[in-house]
Structures are given as C-alpha cells and as structure tokens.
C-alpha positions in Angstrom: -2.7 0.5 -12.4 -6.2 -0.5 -13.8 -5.8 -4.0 -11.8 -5.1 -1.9 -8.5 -7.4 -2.3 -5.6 -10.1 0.3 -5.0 -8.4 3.6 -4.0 -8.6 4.7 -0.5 -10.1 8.1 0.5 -8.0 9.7 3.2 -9.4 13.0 3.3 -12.5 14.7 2.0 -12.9 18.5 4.0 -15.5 20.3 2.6 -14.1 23.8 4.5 -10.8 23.5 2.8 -11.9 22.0 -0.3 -9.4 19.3 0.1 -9.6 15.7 -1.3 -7.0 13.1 -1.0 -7.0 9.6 -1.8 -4.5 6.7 -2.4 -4.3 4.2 -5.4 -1.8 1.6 -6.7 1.3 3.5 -4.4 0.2 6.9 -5.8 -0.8 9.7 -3.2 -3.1 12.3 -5.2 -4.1 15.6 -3.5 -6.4 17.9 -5.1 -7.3 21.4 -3.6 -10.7 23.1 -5.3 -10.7 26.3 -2.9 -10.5 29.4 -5.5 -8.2 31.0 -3.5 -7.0 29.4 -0.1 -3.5 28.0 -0.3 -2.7 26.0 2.2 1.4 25.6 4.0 1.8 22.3 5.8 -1.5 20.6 4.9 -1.4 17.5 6.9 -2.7 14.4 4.9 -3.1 10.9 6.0 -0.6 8.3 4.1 -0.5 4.1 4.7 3.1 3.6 3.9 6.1 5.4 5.1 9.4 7.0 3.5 10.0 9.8 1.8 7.6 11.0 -1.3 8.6 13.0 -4.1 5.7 15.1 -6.3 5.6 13.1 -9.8 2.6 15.3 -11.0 1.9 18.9 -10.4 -0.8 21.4 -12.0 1.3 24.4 -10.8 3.3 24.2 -13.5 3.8 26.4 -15.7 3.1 24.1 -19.1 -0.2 23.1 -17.5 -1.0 26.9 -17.2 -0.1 27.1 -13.7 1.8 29.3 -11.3 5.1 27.0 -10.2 4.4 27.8 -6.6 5.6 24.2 -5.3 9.1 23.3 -5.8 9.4 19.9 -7.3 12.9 19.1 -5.4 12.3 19.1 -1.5 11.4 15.6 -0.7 8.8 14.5 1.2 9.3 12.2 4.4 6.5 10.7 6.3 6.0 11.4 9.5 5.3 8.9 12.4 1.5 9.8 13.0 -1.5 8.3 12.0 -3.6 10.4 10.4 -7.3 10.2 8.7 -7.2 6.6 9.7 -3.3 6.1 7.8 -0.5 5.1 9.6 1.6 8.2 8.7 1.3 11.5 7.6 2.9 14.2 5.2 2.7 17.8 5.1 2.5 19.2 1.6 2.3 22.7 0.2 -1.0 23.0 -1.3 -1.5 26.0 -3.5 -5.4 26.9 -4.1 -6.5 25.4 -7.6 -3.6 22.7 -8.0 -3.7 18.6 -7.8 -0.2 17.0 -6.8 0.3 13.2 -7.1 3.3 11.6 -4.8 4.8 8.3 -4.8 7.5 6.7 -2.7 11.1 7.6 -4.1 
C-alpha cells in the first residue's frame, strides 16, 4: 500500500462536494455536502469489472445511517469518465466515504 504510486484524483466538484481518487486498486469516494445525497453519482475508474464497497461510513458501528447496501455489486461501465477509461455509478449518501476494489 505505502509503496503504491501516487494516487490519482478523478474527481474533485466543489458544487457537489465530491472527491474521488484512486490508489494501490482502491476506489475511495468521499461526499462532504451536509445534506445532498446523491443516486447514481457517476465517477471516473481506470480499470474495469465489477467493484464491491470494502469500506463504508454509513454504517451503523461507525455512527452512521446504513443507507448503502453493501451487497449489490458494482460493474464498470464502458465510458470514460474524468479522464478514466470506465465509469461506476455509486449511491452516495451526504456525509459518507465509500472505498471499492475490484472483486
């Protein structure tokens, strides 16, 4: 992890309050808006297949809300995106971070 290359930032939208950014496989996705929850948020990914949330705030042992479930997988979609060569739509509640990897 610590010997990883640089991460790569795919999104930062200061409207939506949205940063995303890539490092060592791991897709991290961090919404700061107070209260905008977003449904098919569209973020930018290098490598395709299907992702699976391995890190969620929403939970409820972090103190969260368990708005996202955990078991719908994620597949890429072919389209580039913020300068990636796929995409993913994610459920992003307001006030969470989710981190995705490749299943």
């Amino acid at each position: 992890w610590l010997g990883a290359p640089q991460a790569f930032v795919s999104r930062k939208h200061q409207d939506d309050k949205v940063i995303a950014f890539e490092r060592a496989g791991v897709l991290f996705v961090f919404n700061f808006h107070t209260n905008k929850s977003y449904s098919d948020y569209r973020i930018g990914v290098d490598q395709p297949g299907t992702y699976k949330i391995i890190l969620n705030s929403d939970r409820s042992e972090y103190g969260g809300f368990d708005r996202i479930d955990e078991s719908v997988p994620i597949p890429t979609k072919d389209e580039n995106w913020d300068n990636r060569r796929c995409s993913v739509y994610v459920y992003l509640p307001s006030r969470v971070c989710i981190a995705l990897a490749k299943e």
